[in-house]
ROPABA-18956 format. One line per field, with one value per atom (N, C-alpha, C): chain; atom name; residue number from 1; x, y, z. Coordinates in Angstrom, 2 decimals. Each point is the difference from the previous one (the first is absolute). Last residue first. Layout:
kette: A,...
atom: CA,...
nr: NUM,...
xx: X,...
yy: Y,...
zz: Z,...
% end
This chain:
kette: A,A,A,A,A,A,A,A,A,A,A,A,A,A,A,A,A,A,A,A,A,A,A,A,A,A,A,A,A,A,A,A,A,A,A,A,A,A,A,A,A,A,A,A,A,A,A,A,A,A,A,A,A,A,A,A,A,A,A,A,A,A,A,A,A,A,A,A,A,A,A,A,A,A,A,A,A,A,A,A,A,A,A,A,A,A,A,A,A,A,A,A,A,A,A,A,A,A,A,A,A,A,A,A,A,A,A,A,A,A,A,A,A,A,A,A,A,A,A,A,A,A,A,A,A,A,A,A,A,A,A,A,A,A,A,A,A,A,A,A,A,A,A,A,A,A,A,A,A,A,A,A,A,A,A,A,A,A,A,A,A,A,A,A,A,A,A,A,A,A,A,A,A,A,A,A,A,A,A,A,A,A,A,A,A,A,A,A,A,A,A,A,A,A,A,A,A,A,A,A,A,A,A,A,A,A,A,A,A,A,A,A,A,A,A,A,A,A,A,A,A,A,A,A,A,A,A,A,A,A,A,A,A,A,A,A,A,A,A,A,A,A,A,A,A,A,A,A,A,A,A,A,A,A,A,A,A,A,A,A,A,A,A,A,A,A,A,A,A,A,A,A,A,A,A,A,A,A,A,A,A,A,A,A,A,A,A,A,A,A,A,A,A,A,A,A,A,A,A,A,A,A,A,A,A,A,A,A,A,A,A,A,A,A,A,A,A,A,A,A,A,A,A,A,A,A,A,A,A,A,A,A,A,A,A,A,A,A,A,A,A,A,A,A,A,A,A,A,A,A,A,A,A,A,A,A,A,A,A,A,A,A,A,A,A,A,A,A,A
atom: N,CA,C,N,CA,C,N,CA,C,N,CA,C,N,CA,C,N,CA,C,N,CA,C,N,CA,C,N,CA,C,N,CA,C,N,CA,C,N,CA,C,N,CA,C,N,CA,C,N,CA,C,N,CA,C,N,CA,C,N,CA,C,N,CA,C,N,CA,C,N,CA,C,N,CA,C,N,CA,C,N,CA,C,N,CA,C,N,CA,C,N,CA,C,N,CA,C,N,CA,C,N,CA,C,N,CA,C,N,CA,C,N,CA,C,N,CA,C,N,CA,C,N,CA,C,N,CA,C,N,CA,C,N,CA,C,N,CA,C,N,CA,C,N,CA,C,N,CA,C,N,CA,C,N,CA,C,N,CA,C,N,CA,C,N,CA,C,N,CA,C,N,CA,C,N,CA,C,N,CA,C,N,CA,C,N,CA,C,N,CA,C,N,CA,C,N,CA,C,N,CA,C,N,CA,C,N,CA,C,N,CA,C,N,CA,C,N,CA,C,N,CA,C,N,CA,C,N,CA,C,N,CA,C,N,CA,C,N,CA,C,N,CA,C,N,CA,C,N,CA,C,N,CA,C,N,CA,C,N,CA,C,N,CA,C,N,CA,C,N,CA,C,N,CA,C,N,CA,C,N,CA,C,N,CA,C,N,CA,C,N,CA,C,N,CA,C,N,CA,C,N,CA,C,N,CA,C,N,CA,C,N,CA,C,N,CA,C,N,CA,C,N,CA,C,N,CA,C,N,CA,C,N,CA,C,N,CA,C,N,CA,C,N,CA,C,N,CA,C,N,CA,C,N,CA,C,N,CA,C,N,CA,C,N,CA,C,N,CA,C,N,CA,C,N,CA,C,N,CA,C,N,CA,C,N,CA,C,N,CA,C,N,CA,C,N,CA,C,N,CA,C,N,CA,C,N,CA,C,N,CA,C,N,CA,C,N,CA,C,N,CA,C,N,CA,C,N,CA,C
nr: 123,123,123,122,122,122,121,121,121,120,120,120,119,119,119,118,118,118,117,117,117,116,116,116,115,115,115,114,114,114,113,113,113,112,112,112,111,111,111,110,110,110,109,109,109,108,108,108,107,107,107,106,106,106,105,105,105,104,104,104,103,103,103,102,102,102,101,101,101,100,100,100,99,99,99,98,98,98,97,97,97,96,96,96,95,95,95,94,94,94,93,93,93,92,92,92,91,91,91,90,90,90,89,89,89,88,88,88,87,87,87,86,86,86,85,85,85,84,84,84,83,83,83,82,82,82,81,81,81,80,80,80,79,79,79,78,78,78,77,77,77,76,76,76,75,75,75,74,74,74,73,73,73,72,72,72,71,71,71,70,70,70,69,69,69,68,68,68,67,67,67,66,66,66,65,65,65,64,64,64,63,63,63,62,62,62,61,61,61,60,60,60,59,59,59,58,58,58,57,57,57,56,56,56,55,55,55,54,54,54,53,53,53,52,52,52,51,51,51,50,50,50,49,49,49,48,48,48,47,47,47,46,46,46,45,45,45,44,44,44,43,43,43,42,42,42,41,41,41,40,40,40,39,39,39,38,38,38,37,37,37,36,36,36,35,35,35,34,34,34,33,33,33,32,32,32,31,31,31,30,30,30,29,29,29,28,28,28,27,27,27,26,26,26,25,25,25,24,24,24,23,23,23,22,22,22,21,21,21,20,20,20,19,19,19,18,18,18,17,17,17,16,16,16,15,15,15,14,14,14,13,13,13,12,12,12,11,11,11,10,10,10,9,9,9,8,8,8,7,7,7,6,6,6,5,5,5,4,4,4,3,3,3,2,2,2,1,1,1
xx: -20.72,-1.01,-0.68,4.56,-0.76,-1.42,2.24,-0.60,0.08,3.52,-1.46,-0.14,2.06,0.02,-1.22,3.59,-1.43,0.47,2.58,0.10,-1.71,3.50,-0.98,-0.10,5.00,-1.41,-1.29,3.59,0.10,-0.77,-0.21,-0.01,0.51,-1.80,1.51,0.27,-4.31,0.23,1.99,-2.56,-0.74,0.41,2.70,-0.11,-0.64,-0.27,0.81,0.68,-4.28,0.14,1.20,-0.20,-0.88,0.08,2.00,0.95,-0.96,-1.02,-0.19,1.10,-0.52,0.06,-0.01,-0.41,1.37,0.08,-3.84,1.81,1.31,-5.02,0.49,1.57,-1.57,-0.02,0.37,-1.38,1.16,0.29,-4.04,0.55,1.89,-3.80,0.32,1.26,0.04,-0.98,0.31,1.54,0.80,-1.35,0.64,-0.92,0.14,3.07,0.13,-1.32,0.30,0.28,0.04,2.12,-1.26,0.14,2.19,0.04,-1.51,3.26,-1.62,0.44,2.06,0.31,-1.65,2.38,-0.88,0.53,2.67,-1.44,-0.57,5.16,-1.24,-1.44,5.17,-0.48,-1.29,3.56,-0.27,-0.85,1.61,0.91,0.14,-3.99,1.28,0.97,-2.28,-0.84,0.31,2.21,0.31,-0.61,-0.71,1.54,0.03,-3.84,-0.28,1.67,-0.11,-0.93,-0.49,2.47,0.73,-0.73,-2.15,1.27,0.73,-3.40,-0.87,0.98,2.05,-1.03,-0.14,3.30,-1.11,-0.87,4.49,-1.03,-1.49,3.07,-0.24,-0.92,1.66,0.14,0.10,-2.56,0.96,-0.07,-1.37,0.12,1.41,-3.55,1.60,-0.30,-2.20,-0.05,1.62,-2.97,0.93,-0.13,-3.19,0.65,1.01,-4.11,1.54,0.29,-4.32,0.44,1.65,-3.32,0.40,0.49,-2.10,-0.97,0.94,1.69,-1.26,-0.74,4.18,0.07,-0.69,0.19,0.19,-0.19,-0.22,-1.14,-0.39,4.51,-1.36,-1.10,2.94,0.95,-1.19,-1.26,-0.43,0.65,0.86,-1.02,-0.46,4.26,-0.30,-1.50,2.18,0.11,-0.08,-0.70,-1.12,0.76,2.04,-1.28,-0.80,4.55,-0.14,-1.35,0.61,-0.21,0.28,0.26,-1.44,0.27,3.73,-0.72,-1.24,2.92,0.49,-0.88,-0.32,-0.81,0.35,1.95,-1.65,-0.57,4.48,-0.09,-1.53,1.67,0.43,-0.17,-0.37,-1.60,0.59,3.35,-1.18,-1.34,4.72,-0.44,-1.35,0.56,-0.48,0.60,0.41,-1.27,-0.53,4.33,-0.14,-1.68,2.59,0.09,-0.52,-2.55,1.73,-0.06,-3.08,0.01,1.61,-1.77,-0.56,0.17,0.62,1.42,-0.22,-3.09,1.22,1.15,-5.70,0.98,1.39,-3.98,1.33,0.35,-3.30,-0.35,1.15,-0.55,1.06,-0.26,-2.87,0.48,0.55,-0.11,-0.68,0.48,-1.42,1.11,-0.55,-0.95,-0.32,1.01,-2.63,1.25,-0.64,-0.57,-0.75,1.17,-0.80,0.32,0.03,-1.75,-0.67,0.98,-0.95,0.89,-0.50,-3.37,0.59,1.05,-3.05,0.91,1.31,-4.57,0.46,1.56,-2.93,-0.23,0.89,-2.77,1.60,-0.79,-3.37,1.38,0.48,-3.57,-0.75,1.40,0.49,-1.13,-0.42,4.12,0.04,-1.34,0.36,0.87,-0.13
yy: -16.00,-0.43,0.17,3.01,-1.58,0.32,2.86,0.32,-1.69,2.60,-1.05,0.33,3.51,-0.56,-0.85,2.20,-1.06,-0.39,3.75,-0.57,-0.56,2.26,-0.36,-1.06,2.80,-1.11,0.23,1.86,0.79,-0.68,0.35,-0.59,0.93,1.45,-0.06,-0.71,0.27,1.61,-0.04,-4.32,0.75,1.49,-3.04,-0.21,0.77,0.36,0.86,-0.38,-1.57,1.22,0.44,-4.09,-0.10,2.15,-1.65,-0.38,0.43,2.80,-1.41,-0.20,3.08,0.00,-1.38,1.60,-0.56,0.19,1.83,0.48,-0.73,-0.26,1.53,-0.09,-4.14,0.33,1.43,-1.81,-0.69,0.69,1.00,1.03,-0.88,-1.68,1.53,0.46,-5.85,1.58,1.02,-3.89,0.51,1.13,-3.80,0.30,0.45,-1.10,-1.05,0.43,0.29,1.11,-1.05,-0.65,0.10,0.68,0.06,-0.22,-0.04,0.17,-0.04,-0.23,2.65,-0.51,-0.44,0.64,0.77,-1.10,-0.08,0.70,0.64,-0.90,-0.66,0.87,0.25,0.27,-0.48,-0.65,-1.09,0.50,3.25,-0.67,-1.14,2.07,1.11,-0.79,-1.86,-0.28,1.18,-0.14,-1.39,-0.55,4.05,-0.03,-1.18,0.31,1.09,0.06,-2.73,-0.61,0.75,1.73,-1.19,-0.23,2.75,0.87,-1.04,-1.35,0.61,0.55,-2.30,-0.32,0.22,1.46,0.83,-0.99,-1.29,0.58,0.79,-4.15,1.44,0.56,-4.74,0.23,1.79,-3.90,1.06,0.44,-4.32,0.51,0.76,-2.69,1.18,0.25,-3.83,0.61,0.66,-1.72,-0.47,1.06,-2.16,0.96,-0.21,-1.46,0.33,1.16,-3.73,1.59,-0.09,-3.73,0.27,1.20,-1.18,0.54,-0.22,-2.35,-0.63,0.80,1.76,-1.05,-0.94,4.00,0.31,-1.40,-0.67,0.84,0.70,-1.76,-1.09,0.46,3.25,-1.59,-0.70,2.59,0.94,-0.72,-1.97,0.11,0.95,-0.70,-1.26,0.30,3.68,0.03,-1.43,1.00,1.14,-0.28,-2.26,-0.52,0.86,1.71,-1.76,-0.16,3.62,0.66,-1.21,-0.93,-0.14,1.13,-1.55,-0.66,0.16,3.27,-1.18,-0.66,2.76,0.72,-0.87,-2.25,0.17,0.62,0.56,-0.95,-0.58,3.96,0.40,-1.95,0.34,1.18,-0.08,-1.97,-1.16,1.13,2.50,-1.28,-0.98,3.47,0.46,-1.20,-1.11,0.23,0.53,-0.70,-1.29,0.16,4.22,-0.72,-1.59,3.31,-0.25,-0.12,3.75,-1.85,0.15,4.58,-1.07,-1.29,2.62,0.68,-0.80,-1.28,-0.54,0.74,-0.76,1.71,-1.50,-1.18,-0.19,1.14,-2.13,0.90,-0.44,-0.80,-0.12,0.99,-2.21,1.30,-0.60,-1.04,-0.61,1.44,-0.21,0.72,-0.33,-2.20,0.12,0.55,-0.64,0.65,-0.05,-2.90,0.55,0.53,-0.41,0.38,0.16,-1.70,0.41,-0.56,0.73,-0.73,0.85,-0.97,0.75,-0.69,-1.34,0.15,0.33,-1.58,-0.82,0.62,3.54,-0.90,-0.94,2.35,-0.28,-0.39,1.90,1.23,-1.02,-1.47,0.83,0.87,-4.13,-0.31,1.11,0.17,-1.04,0.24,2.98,0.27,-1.11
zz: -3.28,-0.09,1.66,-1.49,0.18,-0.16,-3.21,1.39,0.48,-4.04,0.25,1.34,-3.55,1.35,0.01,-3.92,0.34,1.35,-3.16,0.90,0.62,-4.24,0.70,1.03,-0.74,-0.80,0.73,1.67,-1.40,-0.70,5.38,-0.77,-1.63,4.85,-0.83,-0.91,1.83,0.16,-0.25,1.04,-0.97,-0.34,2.77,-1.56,-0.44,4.19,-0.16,-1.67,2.25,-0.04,-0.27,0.73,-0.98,-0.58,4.10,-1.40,-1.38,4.37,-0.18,-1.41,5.33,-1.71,-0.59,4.87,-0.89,-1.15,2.10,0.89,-0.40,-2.26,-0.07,0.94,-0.17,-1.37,0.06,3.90,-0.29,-1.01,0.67,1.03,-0.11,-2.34,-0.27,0.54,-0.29,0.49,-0.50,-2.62,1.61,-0.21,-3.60,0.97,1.14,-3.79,1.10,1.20,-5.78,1.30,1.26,-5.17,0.77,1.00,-5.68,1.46,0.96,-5.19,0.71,1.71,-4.75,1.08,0.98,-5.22,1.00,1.48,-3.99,-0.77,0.94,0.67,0.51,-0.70,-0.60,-0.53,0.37,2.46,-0.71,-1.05,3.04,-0.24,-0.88,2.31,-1.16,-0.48,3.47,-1.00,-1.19,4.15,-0.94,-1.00,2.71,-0.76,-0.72,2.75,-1.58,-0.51,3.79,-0.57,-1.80,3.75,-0.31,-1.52,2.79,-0.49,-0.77,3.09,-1.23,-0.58,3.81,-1.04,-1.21,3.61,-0.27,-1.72,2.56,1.49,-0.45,-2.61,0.01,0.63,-2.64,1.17,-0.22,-2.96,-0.36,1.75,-3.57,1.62,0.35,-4.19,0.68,0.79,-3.69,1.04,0.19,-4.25,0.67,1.20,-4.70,1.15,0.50,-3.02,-0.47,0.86,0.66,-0.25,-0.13,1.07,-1.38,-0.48,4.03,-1.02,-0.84,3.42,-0.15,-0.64,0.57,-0.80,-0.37,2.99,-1.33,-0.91,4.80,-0.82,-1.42,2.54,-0.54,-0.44,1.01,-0.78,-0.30,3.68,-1.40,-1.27,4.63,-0.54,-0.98,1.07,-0.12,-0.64,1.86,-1.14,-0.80,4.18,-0.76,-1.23,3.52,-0.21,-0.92,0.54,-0.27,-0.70,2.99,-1.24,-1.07,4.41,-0.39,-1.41,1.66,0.47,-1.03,0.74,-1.36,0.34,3.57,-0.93,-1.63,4.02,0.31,-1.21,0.52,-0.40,0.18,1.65,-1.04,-0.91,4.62,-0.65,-1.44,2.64,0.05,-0.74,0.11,-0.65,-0.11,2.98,-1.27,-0.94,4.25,-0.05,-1.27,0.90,0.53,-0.62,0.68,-1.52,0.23,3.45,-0.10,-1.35,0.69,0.11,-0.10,0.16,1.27,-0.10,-3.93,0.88,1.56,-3.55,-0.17,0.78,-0.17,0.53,-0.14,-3.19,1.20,0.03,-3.44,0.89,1.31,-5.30,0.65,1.28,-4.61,1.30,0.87,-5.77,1.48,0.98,-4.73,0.44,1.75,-5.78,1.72,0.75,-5.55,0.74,1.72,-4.96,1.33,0.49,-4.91,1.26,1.31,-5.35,1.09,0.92,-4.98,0.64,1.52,-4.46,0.99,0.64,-3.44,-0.51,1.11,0.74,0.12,-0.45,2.11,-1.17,-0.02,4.11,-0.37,-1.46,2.93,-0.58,-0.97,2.83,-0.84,-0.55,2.44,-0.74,-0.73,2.75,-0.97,-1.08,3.62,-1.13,-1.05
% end
């Protein structure tokens, strides 16, 4: 995105919707507390490092971390909501056979979105 999309003018969003994988009717509260403080934790660390990453290109950004069992749903509401030009996103590289039974975020921006939508591939 950086090297072949952003223009210096751009305000740039990172949006993160950490997962919250707990059968919670099976944990005590002792336990969904300690999971429910693990996912602050490292949604912490993701948002330290993109903080900094924004700030070693000089990009005009800020980060969100939007809580919601369905991602790609969050993610096209909140990019309605801010008037977002487009929306870029990546793919986390899940097999076919993952991809056809869960479905992917990338896939569920692209086909709900009201903006355009740029998918980068890792390298």
């Amino acid at each position: 995105y950086v090297e072949h999309f952003h223009k210096p003018e751009n305000k740039v969003v990172v949006v993160h919707t950490p997962e919250y994988n707990m059968g919670a009717s099976e944990m005590s509260p002792g336990k969904i507390e300690e999971a429910i403080l693990e996912v602050n934790a490292k949604t912490e660390m993701v948002k330290q490092k993109f903080v900094q990453k924004m700030c070693e290109l000089g990009m005009n950004g800020e980060f969100v971390a939007l809580e919601d069992r369905n991602p790609g749903h969050a993610i096209c509401k909140y990019a309605e909501r801010i008037n977002a030009a487009y929306i870029v996103t990546g793919t986390r590289g899940l097999g076919t056979f993952r991809r056809t039974m869960l479905g992917s975020v990338s896939d569920y921006i692209l086909h709900h979105s009201h903006v355009p939508v740029l998918i980068c591939r890792l390298k």
